[in-house]
N, C-alpha and C positions, 0 to 999 in steps of 0.2 A: 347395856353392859353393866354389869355389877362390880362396884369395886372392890379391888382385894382389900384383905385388910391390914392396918400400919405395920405389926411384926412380917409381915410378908411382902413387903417392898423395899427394893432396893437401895441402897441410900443414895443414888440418883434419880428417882424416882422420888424422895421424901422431901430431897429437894427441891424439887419442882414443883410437887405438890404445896410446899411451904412456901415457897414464891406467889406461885398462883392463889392461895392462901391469903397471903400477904397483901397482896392487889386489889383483891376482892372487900377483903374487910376496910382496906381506905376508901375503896369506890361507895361502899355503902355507907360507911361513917358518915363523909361529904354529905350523900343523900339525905341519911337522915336525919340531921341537919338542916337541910332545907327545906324539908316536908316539914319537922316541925314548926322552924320558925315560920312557913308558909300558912301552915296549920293553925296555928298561933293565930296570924294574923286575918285570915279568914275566919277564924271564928269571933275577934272582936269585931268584923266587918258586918257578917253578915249572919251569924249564928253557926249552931251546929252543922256541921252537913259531914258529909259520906269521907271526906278526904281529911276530917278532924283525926278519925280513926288509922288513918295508914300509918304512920308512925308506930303506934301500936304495934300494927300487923307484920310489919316487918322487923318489929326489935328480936322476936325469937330468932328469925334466920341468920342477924346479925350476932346475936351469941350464938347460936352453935358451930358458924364459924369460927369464931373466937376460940370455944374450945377445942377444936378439928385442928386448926392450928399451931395449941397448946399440946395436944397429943402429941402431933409432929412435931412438932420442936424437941419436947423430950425424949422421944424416939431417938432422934437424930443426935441429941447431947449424951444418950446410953449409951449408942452407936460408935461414938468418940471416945469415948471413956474405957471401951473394951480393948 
């Protein structure tokens, strides 16, 4: 299912979307967080290996949430303002 896009949803809809938004970007924070200090600490253990890199790999998804977010938010402060 493809989603609409932010001018096209309702502002109970932006809200929720901003919630669940909201959720996401703490669950992943925590995580990455722990990957790297995990990361960190396996690589002074044991050297490089495969899970040095996840932190990495997951920091893009963790900002475009951020921005996804940032959309909705302002969406939603436009929304108020009118």
């Amino acid at each position: 299912m493809a989603s609409k896009p932010i001018s096209e949803m309702t502002t109970e809809e932006l809200q929720k979307t901003d919630k669940s938004l909201r959720l996401a970007i703490q669950i992943m924070g925590v995580f990455l967080v722990l990957m790297t200090a995990s990361s960190i600490y396996i690589f002074t253990q044991k050297g490089f290996s495969a899970t040095s890199v996840l932190p990495i790999v997951f920091l893009p998804l963790f900002t475009m949430n951020l921005a996804n977010r940032k959309k909705v938010k302002s969406e939603l402060i436009k929304r108020e303002n009118q």
